[in-house]
C-alpha positions, 0 to 999 in steps of 0.5 A: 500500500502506498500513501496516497492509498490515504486520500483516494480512499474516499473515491469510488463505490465503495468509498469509506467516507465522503470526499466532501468531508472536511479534511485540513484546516490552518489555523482557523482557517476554513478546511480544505475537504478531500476532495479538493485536497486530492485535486491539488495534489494531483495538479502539484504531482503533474507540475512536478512531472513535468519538471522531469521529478521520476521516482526516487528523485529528492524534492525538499520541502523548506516550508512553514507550516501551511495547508500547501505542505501537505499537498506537496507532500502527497504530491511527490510520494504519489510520483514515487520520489522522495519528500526531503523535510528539511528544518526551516530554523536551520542556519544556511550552512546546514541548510546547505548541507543538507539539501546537498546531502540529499541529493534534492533536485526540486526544492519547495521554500518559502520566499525569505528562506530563499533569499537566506541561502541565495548565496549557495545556490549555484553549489548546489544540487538543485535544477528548479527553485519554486517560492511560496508566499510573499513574505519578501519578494520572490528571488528571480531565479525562483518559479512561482508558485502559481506553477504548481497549481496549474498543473492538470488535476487529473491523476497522475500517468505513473504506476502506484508506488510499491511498499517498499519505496522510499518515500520520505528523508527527514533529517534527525534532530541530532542531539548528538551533532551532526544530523543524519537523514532517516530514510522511511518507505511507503511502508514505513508510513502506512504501517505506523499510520494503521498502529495509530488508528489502533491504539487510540481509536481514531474516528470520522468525528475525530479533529487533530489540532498539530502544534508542532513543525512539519518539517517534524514526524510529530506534526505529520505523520504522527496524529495528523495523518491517521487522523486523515486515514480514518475521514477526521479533520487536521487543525496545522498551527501556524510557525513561529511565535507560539502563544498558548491562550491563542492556541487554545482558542483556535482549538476551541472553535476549530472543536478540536478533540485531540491536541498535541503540546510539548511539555514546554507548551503544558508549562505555559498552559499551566501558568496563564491565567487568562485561559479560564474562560475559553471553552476547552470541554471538547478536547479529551487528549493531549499528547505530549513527548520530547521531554518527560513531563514533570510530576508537578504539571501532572497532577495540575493538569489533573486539578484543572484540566482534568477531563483531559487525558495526558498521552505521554509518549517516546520514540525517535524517527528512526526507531519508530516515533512512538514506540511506547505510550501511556494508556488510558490514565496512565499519565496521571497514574503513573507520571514517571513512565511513558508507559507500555509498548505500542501495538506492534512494537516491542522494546528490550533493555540491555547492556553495552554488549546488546545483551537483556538486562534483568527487569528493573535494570537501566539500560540501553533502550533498543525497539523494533517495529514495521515503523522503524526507518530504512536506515540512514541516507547514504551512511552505511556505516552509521546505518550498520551501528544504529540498526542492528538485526531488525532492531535500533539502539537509540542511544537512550537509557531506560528501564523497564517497570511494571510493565511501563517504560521508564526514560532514565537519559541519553547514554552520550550525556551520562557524566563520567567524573572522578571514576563515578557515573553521574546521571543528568536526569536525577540532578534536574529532577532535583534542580526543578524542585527549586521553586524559582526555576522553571528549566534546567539542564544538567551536562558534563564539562572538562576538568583537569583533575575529574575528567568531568565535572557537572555543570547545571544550567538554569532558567529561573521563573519571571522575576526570580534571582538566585546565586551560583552558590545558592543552587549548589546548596540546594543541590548538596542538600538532596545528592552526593557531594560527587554529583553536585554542580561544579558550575551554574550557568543562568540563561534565559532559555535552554537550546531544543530541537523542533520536538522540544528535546534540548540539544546538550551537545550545544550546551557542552560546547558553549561551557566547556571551557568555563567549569570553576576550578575543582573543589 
């Protein structure tokens, strides 16, 4: 089965639902029914076609999030080529590397990211440039949007994809540097569509509201797409400048039922004040990953939101994107855990040698699924490491608990000091106790005599002061003396990627050479 099998599937006598139902709406926006999205898909494969676009050719898309990303998106994977998502708050170089590294021939932008990487143009492999919007004047070497819509709405003259075609490049979020790109087919993603469908009992009256990038699976092929699979409606939220009561409100009117909010989102959720009056009694489940939610945000979203049900989920692009959730209550009954297995799915913890640990025991997380990736984009050696007979190590630790999965931290950001192991997650956790600060990360740093040391860094809440010192003496108060911070680095906000994770690599190369003396 191929993707496109998720729009024409209203077609037909034996249609499961009407292609007049509503199917994708930005912001608050009216919806675009699939009908009329299946049109314009077909008018932006034609175009594409005719731009000498054959399967298994790159097209990137370099887009904000709007309603035209997800008919661009059909659109290629219906030709057979390959949809590059490609990270619209990247800097040009690694924009450049990454276009580069893909191979794109095509490349769908907004007009102001077009203008940001003019200068690299003529480098790379791109033969046709074509601008969306009108935030700043298209470039002149750019096609016109307009190009795409005027191509003939009639199905495209190619055979269906197979299952086994690549379909999509998304570059990972590389928490650990460089990003690499994860390869999934037609396969991949009807399969992770289906265990969706089955876990959480989507339905024709079911409205997504997606708040994240789309350039990101949690925005796309997560909650949006099986919503799309089974007749539901999708609400994409606009790019850029977040605010949560206005968030709220659209998904008020847009009578949106389900609702993904990254842990940074519930946060602000939680603190605003002026939300009390918006009618949010449709929304039954919020989804929430990157980050483990704290305890704390748990049991007051249970106190003021508590008809809701909080879905917290881990995965990775390219160990399936949920490979564990928590069910039905579980999120305020069992906070600390992200909860079972998804359908299909299965998880194991095991040592440095890949072998099973004893239940209960930390390990490294490895998952298996019909949603793992392909690999990654020509890197066969990294491909060979990660993916390893049908299972991916993900470089994460955890356990596993009563039958739930308990996140414990990366196995790369483990602190290795004075021959201890020092684990980050246990000193935030403490760190986020503090009632004046709001975030905290915790990495290691260089040190002469330690090897490493611990450095803490903190965003405190909103008028808020502490000293260096008075967050080490809250830390020495709760941990071993070994584990406290030797540094506190106070900033304003902690570096994320577009799933919300925060990018310890940066951290640890913007402090490494400012650890105090060892004491």
């Amino acid at each position: 089965m191929d993707i496109s099998f998720f729009i024409r599937q209203c077609f037909g006598d034996a249609a499961r639902f009407s292609p007049q139902n509503a199917a994708i709406a930005f912001d608050d926006g009216d919806f675009l029914s699939y009908e009329n999205l299946a049109k314009r898909a077909n008018r932006y494969a034609n175009a594409l076609h005719e731009l000498d676009v054959q399967p298994g050719d790159r097209v990137g898309i370099l887009l904000y999030n709007c309603t035209e990303y997800w008919i661009a998106y059909f659109a290629i994977t219906r030709i057979g080529a390959i949809a590059v998502r490609l990270n619209f708050r990247l800097a040009a170089e690694e924009l450049e590397y990454a276009i580069d590294d893909s191979g794109a021939t095509v490349l769908l932008a907004n007009t102001d990211i077009l203008h940001r990487i003019a200068h690299c143009c003529a480098a790379l492999p791109v033969r046709n440039f074509i601008a969306f919007g009108d935030e700043v004047p298209s470039p002149d070497w750019a096609m016109p949007w307009s190009y795409l819509e005027s191509g003939m709405d009639r199905e495209l003259p190619l055979p269906l994809p197979c299952p086994e075609t690549p379909a999509m490049l998304m570059y990972t979020s590389g928490t650990t540097g460089r990003p690499k790109g994860a390869l999934w087919s037609h396969g991949t993603t009807t399969w992770w569509t289906a265990m969706q469908v089955m876990e959480w009992g989507l339905t024709p009256r079911t409205v997504t509201m997606v708040t994240g990038p789309m350039y990101h699976i949690g925005a796309l092929e997560n909650y949006a797409l099986p919503t799309l699979a089974v007749g539901g409606r999708v609400v994409v939220l606009r790019s850029r400048n977040f605010d949560i009561r206005q968030t709220l409100q659209i998904a008020s009117r847009q009578q949106v039922t389900d609702i993904l909010l990254f842990p940074s989102m519930i946060y602000q959720m939680l603190q605003a004040t002026e939300i009390d009056n918006i009618d949010l009694s449709r929304i039954r489940r919020v989804f929430s990953g990157g980050d483990p939610l704290l305890p704390s945000a748990i049991e007051q979203m249970r106190e003021r939101f508590g008809w809701m049900d909080i879905v917290q989920v881990y995965g990775l692009t390219e160990g399936t994107p949920i490979v564990a959730c928590s069910g039905p209550g579980q999120g305020y009954d069992a906070p600390s855990t992200v909860g079972r297995a998804f359908p299909f799915a299965e998880l194991s913890i095991r040592d440095d040698d890949g072998v099973p640990v004893p239940a209960g025991q930390a390990g490294e997380i490895w998952t298996s699924s019909p949603a793992n990736a392909l690999g990654y984009w020509r890197k066969p050696e990294a491909t060979a490491t990660t993916f390893v007979h049908g299972w991916c190590r993900t470089g994460d630790l955890g356990s596993i608990e009563n039958g739930a999965l308990r996140i414990v931290g990366r196995k790369k950001d483990m602190i290795r000091s004075g021959g201890e192991n020092i684990n980050p997650s246990e000193i935030e956790n403490l760190l986020l106790k503090h009632p004046k600060i709001v975030e905290a990360a915790v990495v290691g740093i260089p040190d002469a005599r330690f090897t490493e040391v611990v450095c803490a860094v903190v965003v405190l809440a909103q008028g808020h002061c502490l000293s260096e010192q008075d967050v080490i003496d809250h830390c020495v108060a709760g941990l071993a003396k070994y584990k406290k911070p030797r540094k506190v680095v106070f900033v304003d906000e902690l570096p994320r990627t577009a799933s919300q994770k925060i990018i310890k690599h940066e951290l640890r190369r913007r402090f490494s050479s400012e650890a105090s003396p060892s004491a």
